[in-house]
C-alpha positions as a Python dict, from the first residue, in 0.01 Angstrom:
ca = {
    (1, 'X'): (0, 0, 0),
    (2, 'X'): (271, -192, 208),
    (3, 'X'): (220, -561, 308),
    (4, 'X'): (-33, -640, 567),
    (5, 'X'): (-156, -926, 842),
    (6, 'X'): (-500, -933, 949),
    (7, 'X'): (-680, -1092, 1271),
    (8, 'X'): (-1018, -1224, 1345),
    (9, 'X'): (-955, -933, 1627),
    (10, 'X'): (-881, -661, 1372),
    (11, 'X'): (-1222, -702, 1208),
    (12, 'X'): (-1514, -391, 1303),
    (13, 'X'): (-1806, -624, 1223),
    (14, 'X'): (-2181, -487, 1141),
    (15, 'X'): (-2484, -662, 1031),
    (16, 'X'): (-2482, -734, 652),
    (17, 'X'): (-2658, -478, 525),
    (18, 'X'): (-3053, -564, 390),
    (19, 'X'): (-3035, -822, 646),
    (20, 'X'): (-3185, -822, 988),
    (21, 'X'): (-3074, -1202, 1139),
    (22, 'X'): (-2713, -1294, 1318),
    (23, 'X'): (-2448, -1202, 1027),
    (24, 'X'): (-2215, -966, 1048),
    (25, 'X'): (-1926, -860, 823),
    (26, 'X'): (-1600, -683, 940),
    (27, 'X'): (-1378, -545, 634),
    (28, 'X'): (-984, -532, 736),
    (29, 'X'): (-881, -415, 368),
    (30, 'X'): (-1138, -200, 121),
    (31, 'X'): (-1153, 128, -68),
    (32, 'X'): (-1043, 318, 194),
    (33, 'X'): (-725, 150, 160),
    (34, 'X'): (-607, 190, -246),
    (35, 'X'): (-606, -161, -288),
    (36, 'X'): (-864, -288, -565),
    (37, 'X'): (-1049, -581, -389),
    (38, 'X'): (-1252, -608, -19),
    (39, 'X'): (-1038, -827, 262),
    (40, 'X'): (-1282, -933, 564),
    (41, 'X'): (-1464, -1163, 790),
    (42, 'X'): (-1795, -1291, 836),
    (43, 'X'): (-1946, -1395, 1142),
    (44, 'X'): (-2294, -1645, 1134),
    (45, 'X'): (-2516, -1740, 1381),
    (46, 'X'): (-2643, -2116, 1378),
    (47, 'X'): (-2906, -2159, 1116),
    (48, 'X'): (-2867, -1789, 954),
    (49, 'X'): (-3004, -1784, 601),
    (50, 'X'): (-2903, -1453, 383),
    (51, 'X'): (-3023, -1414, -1),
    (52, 'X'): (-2820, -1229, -224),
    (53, 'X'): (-2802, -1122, -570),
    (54, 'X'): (-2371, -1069, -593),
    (55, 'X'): (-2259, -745, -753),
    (56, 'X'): (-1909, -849, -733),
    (57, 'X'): (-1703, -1148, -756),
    (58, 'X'): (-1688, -1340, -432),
    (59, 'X'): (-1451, -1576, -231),
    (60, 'X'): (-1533, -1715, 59),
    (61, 'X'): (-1343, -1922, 279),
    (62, 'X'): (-1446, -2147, 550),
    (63, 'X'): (-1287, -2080, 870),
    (64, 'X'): (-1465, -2263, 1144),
    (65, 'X'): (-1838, -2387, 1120),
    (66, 'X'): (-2033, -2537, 815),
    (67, 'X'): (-2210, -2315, 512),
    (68, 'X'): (-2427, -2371, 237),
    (69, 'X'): (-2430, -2151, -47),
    (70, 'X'): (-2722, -2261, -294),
    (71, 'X'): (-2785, -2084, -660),
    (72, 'X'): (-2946, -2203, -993),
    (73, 'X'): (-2683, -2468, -1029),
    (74, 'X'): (-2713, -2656, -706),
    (75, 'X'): (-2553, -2635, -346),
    (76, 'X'): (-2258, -2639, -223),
    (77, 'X'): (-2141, -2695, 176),
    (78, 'X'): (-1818, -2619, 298),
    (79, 'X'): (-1625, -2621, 602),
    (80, 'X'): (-1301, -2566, 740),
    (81, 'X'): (-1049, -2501, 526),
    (82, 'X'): (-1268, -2501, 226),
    (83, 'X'): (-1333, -2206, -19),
    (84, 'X'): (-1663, -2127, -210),
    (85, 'X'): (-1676, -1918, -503),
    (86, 'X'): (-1969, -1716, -594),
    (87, 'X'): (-1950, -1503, -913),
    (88, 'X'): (-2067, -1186, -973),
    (89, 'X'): (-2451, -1168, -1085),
    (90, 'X'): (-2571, -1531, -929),
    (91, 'X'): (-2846, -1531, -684),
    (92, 'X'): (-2733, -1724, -383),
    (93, 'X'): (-2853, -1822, -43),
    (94, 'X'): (-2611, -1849, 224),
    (95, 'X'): (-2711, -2112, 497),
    (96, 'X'): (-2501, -2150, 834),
    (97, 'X'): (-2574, -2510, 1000),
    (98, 'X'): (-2631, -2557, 1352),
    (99, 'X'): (-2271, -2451, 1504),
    (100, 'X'): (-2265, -2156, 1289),
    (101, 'X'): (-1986, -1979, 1117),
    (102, 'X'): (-1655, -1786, 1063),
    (103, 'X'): (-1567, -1688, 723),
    (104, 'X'): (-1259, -1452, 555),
    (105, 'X'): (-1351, -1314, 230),
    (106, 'X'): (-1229, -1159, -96),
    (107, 'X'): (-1415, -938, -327),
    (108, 'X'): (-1352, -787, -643),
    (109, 'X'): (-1441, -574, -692),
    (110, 'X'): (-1524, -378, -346),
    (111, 'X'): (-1856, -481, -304),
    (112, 'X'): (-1931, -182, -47),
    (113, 'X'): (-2072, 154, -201),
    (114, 'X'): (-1793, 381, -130),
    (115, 'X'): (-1945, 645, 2),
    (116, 'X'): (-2097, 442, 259),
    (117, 'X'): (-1925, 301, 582),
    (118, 'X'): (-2154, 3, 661),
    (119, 'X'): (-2015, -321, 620),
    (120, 'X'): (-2089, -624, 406),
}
């Protein structure tokens, strides 16, 4: 795998899968690739809310907007330029404020089924 620079523009974005309100996830990098973790964006609406128990680990940064990620242990908000962490096996909710959000992410591993082509 040679080196690589990604755009919001390169993204393909579909709705997160199990989910049926305004988020949408666009991998750039994943299996497909060889490399061993996911590259993408995410794209919420204002005031999206998405539940999620994480089968991989999970980095999430902030691009433009304001998020909430709540679990067991309390919540967290971020915005630009800030990066969330979610490990594998929490239970999180994901809340985008009123301006919504852009997000680039980092899994590891790929948290996509490989034999499917949906995104995250």
């Amino acid at each position: 795998m040679k080196v690589r620079k990604f755009a919001f523009a390169d993204a393909s974005f579909e709705r997160s899968p199990g989910q049926d309100g305004d988020v949408f996830a666009g991998n750039v990098i994943d299996q497909r690739h060889g490399g061993p973790i996911t590259i993408g964006y995410g794209r919420y609406g204002p005031h999206q809310s998405i539940d999620e128990v994480l089968a991989v680990d999970d980095v999430m940064i902030v691009l433009e907007g304001r998020l909430s990620v709540s679990s067991a242990a309390g919540t967290v908000a971020a915005g630009p330029g800030e990066i969330v962490y979610m490990p594998k096996g929490q239970s999180v909710t994901i809340r985008s404020h009123e301006q919504g959000a852009v997000t680039a992410y980092v899994t590891y591993p790929h948290w996509q089924d490989p034999t499917s082509e949906s995104g995250k």
